[in-house]
C-alpha positions as CSV (number, residue, x, y, z in Angstrom):
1,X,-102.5,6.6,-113.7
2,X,-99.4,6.8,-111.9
3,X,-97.4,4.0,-113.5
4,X,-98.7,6.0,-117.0
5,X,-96.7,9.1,-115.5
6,X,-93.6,7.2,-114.9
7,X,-93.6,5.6,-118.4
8,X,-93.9,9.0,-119.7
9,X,-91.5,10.5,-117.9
10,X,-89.5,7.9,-118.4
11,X,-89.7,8.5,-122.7
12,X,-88.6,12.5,-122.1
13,X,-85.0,11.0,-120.2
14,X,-84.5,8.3,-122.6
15,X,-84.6,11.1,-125.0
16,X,-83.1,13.7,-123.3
17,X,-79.9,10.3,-122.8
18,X,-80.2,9.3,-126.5
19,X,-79.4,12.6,-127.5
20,X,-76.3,13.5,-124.8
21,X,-74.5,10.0,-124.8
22,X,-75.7,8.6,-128.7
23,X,-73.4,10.6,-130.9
24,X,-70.1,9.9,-128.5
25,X,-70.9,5.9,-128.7
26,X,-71.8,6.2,-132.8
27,X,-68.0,8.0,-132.9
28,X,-66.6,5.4,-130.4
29,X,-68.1,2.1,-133.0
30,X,-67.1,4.1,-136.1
31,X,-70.7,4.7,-137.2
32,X,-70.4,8.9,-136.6
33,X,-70.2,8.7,-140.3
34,X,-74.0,7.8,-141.3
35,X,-76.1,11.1,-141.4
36,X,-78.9,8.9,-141.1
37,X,-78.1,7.7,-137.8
38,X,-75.7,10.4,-136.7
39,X,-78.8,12.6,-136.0
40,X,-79.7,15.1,-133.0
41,X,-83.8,13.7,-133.8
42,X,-82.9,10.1,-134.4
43,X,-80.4,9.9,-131.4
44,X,-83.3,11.4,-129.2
45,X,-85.7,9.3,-130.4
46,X,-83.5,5.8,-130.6
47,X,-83.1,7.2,-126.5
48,X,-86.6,7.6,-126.0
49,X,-87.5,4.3,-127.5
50,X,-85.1,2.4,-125.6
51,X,-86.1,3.6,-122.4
52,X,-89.9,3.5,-122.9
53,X,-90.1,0.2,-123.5
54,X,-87.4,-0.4,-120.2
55,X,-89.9,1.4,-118.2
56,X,-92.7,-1.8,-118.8
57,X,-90.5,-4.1,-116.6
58,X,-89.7,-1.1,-114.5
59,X,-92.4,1.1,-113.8
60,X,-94.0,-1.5,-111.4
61,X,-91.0,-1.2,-109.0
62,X,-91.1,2.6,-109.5
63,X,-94.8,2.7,-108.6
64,X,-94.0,0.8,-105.4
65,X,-91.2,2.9,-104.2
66,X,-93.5,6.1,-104.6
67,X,-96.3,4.8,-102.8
68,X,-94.2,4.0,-100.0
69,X,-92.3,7.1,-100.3
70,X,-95.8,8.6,-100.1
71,X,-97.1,6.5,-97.1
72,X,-93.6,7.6,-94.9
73,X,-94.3,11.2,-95.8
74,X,-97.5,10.9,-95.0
75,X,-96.9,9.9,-91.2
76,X,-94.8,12.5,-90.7
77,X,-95.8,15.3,-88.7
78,X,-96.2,18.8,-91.0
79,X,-94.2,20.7,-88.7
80,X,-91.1,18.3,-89.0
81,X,-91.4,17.8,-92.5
82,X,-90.6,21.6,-93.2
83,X,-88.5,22.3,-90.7
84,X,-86.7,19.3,-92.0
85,X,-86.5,20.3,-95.6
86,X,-86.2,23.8,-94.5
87,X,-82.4,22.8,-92.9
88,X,-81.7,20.6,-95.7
89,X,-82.3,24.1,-97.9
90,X,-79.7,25.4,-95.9
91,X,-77.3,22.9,-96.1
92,X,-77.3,22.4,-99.5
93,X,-76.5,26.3,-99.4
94,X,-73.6,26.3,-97.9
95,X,-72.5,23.1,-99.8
96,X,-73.1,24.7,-103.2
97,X,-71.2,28.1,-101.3
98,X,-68.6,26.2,-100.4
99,X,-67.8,24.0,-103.5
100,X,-67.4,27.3,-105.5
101,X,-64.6,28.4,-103.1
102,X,-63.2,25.0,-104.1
103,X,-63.2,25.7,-107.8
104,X,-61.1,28.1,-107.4
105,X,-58.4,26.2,-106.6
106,X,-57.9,24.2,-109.7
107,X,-57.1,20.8,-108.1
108,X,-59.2,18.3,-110.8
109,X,-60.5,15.5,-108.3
110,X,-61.0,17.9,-105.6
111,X,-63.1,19.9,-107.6
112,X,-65.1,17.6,-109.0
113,X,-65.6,15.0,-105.8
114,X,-65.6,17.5,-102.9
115,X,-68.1,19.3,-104.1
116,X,-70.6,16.1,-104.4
117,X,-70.0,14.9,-101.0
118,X,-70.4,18.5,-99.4
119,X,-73.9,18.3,-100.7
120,X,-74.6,15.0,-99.6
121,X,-73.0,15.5,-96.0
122,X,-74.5,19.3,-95.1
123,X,-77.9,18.2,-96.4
124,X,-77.9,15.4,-94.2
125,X,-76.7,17.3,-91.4
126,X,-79.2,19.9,-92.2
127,X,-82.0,18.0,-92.8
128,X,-81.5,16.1,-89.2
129,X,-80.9,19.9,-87.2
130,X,-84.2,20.9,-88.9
131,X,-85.8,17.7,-87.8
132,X,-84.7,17.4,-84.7
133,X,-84.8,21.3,-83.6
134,X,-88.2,21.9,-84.3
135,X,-89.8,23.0,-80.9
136,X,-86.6,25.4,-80.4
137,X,-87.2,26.6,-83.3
138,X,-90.6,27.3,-83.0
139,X,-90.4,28.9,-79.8
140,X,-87.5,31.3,-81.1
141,X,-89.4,32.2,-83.8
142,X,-92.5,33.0,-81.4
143,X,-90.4,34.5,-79.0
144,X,-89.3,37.0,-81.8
145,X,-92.3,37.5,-83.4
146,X,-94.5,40.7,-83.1
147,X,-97.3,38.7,-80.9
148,X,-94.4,36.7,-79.0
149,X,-95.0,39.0,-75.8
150,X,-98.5,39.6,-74.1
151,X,-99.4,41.9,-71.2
152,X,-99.3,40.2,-68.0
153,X,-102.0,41.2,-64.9
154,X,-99.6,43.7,-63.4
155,X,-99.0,45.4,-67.3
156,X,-95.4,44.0,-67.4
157,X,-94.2,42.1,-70.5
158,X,-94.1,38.3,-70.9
159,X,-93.2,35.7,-73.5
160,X,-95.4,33.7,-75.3
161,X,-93.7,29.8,-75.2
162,X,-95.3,27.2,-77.0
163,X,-96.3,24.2,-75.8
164,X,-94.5,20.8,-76.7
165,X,-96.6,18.3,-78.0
166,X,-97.5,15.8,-76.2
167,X,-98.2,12.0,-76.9
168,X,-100.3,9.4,-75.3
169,X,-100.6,6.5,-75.8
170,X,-103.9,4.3,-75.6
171,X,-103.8,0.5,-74.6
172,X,-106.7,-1.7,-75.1
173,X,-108.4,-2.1,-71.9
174,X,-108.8,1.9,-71.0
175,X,-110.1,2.1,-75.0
176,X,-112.7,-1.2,-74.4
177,X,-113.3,0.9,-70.9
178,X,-114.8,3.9,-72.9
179,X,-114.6,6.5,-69.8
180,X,-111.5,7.9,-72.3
181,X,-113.7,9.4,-74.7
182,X,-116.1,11.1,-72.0
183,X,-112.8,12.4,-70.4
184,X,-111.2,13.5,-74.1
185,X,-114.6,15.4,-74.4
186,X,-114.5,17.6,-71.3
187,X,-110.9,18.7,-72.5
188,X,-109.2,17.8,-69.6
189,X,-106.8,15.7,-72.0
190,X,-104.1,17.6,-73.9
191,X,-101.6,16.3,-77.0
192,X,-102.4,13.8,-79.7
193,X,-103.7,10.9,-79.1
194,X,-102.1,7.8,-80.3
195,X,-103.2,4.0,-80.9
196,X,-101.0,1.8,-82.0
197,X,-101.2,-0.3,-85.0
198,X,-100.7,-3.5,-82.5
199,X,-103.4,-2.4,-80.1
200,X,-105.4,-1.8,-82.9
201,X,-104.8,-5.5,-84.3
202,X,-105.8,-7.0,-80.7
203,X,-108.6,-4.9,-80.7
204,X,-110.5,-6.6,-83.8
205,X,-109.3,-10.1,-82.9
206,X,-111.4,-9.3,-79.8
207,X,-114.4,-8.3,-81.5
208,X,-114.1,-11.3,-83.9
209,X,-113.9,-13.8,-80.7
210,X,-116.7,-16.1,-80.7
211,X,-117.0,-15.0,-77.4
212,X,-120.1,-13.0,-77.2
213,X,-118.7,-10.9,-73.9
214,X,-115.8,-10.6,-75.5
215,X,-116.8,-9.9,-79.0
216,X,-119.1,-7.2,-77.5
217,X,-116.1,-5.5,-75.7
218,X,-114.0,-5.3,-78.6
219,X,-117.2,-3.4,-81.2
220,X,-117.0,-0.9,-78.0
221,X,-113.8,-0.2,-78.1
222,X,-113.9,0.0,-81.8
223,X,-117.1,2.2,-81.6
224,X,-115.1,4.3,-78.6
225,X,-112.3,4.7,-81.1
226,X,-114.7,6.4,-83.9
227,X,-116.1,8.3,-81.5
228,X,-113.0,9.8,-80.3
229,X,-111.7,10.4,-84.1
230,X,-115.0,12.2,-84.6
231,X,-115.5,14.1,-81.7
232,X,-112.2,14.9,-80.2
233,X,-110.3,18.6,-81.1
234,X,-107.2,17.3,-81.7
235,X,-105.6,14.6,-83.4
236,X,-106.3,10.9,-82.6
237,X,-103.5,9.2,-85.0
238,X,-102.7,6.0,-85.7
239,X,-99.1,4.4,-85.6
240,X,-97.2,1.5,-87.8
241,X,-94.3,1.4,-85.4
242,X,-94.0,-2.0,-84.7
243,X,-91.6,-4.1,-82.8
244,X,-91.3,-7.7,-84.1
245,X,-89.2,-9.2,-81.6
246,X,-91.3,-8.5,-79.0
247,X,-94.9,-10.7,-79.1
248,X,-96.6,-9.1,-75.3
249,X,-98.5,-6.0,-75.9
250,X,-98.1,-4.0,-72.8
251,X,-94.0,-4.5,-73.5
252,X,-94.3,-3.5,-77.2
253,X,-96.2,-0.3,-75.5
254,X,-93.6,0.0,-73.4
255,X,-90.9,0.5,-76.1
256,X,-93.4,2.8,-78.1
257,X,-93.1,4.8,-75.5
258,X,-89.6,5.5,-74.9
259,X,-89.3,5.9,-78.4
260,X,-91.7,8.5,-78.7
261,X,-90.8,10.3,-75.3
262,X,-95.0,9.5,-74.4
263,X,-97.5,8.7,-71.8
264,X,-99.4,5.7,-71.5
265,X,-102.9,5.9,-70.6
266,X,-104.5,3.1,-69.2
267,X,-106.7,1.3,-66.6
268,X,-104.5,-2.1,-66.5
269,X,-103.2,-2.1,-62.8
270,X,-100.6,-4.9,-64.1
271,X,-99.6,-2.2,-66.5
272,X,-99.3,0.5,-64.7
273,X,-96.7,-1.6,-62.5
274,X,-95.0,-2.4,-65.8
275,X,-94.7,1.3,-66.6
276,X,-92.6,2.3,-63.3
277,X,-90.8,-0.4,-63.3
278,X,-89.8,0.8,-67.1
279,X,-89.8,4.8,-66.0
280,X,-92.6,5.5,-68.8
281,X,-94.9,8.0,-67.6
282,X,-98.5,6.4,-67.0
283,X,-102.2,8.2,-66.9
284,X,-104.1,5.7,-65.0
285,X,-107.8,6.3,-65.8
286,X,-108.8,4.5,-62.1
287,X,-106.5,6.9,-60.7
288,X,-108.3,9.8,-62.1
289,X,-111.7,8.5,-61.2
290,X,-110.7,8.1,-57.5
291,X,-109.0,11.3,-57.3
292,X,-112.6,13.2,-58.7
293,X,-114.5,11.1,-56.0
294,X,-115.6,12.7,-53.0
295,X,-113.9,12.5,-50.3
296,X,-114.5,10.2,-47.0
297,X,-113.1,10.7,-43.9
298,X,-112.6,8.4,-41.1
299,X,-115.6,9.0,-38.7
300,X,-118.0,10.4,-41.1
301,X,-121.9,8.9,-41.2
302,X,-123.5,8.0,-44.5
303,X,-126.7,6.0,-45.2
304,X,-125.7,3.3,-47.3
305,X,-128.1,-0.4,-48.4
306,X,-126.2,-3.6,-47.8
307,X,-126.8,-5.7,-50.4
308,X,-124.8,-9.0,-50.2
309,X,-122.2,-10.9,-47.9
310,X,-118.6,-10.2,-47.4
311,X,-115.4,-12.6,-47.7
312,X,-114.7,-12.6,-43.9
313,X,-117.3,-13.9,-41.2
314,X,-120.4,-11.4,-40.7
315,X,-119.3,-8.9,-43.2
316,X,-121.7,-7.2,-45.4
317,X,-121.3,-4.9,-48.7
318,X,-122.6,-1.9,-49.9
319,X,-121.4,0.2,-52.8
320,X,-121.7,3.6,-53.5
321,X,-123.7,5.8,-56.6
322,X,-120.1,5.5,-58.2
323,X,-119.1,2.2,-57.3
324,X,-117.1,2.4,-54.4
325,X,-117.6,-0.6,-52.2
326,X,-118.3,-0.5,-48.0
327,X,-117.4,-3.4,-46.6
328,X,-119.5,-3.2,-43.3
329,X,-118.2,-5.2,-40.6
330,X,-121.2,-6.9,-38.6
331,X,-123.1,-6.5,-41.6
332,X,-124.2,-9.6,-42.7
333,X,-127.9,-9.3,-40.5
334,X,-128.6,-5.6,-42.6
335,X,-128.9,-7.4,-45.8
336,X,-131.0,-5.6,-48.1
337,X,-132.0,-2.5,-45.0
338,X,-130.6,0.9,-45.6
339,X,-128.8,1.6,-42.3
340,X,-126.3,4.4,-41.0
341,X,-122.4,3.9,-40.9
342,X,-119.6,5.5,-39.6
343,X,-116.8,4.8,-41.9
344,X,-113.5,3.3,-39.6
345,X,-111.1,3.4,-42.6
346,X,-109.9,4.1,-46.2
347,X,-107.8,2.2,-48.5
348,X,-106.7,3.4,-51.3
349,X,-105.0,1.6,-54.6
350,X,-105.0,2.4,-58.4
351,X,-107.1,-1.0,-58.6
352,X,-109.9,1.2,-56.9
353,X,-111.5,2.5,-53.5
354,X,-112.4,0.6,-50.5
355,X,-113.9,1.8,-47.4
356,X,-114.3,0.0,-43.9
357,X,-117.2,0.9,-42.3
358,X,-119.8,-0.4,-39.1
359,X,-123.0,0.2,-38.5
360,X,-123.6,3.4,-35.8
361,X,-125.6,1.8,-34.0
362,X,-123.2,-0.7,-32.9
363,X,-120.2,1.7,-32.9
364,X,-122.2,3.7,-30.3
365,X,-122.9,1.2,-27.9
């Protein structure tokens, strides 16, 4: 259908050029003087000929360059797409204002080439201030609008500021995790989502491994990404940015962040290193789920079942409802009772929890 378009459009300009540049060629090869030729309907239809049966070898090219014309425009964010054309607008206005102060001053190549480069040079320039000043602009136009100030608690006047929009980024592991959809859900997570064509690509290599574990991980995380397109508020996109020069991952995701000013989020403790290392901002999913974990203090009892041996000499282990492992020192003769500790310490990393414990019994005496 579309090539069909450009083949017809492309008859209406070869007739539309047949019949502006046909007679001044006929004159220029001495044939102005053959009223059957030298003919407003011939001359458009000679142009419209010409060109139609151009656009067969051409129309496939055109096609192309529309579609991808069509896929840029389509990754581009509403907002900055009319704010963009919105400042190219104006610089095209004061180009065209401009040029007709030129024409007044009778200079022939000034006129006629100043002009053409003022409307390619402000609508550039306007284009990129449009682009690039969006969230001012937004927030000047709130702040002037007739809702831009609300009534504080105390009846005084305050303005409304709008939020910048935030990205974040998802790596593979904290989307194979799945505790990022349950989290998205509860709408503790602001912004737009983002997943990366290249995490996406990793993802399916990992649910085509003929690994079963790992074939089963990667049609959860693919399952975990459909849930969160079909369930979450806001916008869970997907990005083509790509860096070729770069084959690890967590470096291309990296880059993607400092290009998009965005925070990572993740449970890769490797990662997360990478990240401050980099100064990228990184939401570390472990790091949330310790932080919403009760809290234990040093010298506080709980009733806990020890359930195997520890690394060092007569250590036991117990975990907790959420995970958390006890090591119990002196354990290793509870295995499999439910006894009372007192916990001795706390360590805390964004690989996870840990607490020291001994029994109370043995504390006691």
């Amino acid at each position: 259908m579309l090539k069909r378009v450009i083949q017809i459009a492309f008859l209406f300009i070869g007739g539309a050029l047949g019949f502006v540049f046909l007679p001044p060629l006929y004159e220029f090869i001495n044939l102005s003087s053959n009223p059957w030729l030298n003919n407003p309907y011939v001359s458009v239809a000679l142009g419209a000929i010409l060109l139609f049966l151009l656009s067969f070898s051409l129309s496939d090219y055109f096609v192309k360059l529309i579609v991808w014309m069509e896929g840029v425009l389509v990754k581009i964010p509403a907002a900055d797409l009319i704010f963009g054309t919105l400042g190219l607008i104006v610089g095209l206005l004061l180009a065209y204002l401009i040029g007709f102060a030129i024409e007044r001053i009778q200079i022939p190549i000034v006129t006629e080439v100043i002009p053409i480069l003022l409307s390619i040079i402000l609508g550039y320039l306007g284009f990129r201030v449009g682009f690039t000043k969006r969230d001012e602009l937004i927030q000047m136009l709130a702040r002037s609008g007739p809702s831009a100030k609300k009534k504080g608690p105390d009846g005084s006047n305050f303005p409304a500021v709008e939020p910048k929009q935030l990205y974040k980024l998802l790596d593979t592991s904290v989307i194979i995790d799945g505790r990022i959809a349950d989290i998205s859900s509860t709408g503790f997570i602001e912004g737009v989502l983002v997943v990366p064509q290249f995490v996406l690509t990793e993802l399916q290599h990992i649910a085509d491994s003929s690994d079963t574990l790992k074939r089963t991980r990667g049609r959860r995380g693919l399952d975990i990404l459909k849930k969160l397109q079909d369930e979450r508020a806001t916008t869970v996109q997907i990005s083509e940015v790509d860096f070729e020069d770069v084959n690890e991952v967590d470096l291309k995701l990296v880059r993607l962040a400092k290009k998009m000013d965005a925070q990572i989020l993740t449970n890769d403790f490797n990662l997360n290193k990478v990240c401050e290392l980099h100064h990228v901002q990184v939401l570390n999913i472990n790091d949330l789920a310790n932080a919403v974990k009760p809290v234990v203090i040093p010298g506080e009892d709980m009733q806990v079942v020890v359930i195997k041996d520890g690394k060092e000499h007569n250590q036991g282990v117990a975990y907790l409802d959420d995970g958390t492992m006890i090591v119990v020192e002196g354990g290793r003769t509870f295995i499999g009772q439910s006894i009372t500790v007192t916990v001795t310490s706390v360590l805390q990393t964004s690989a996870g929890r840990m607490i020291f414990a001994k029994p109370k019994d043995e504390q006691v005496a």
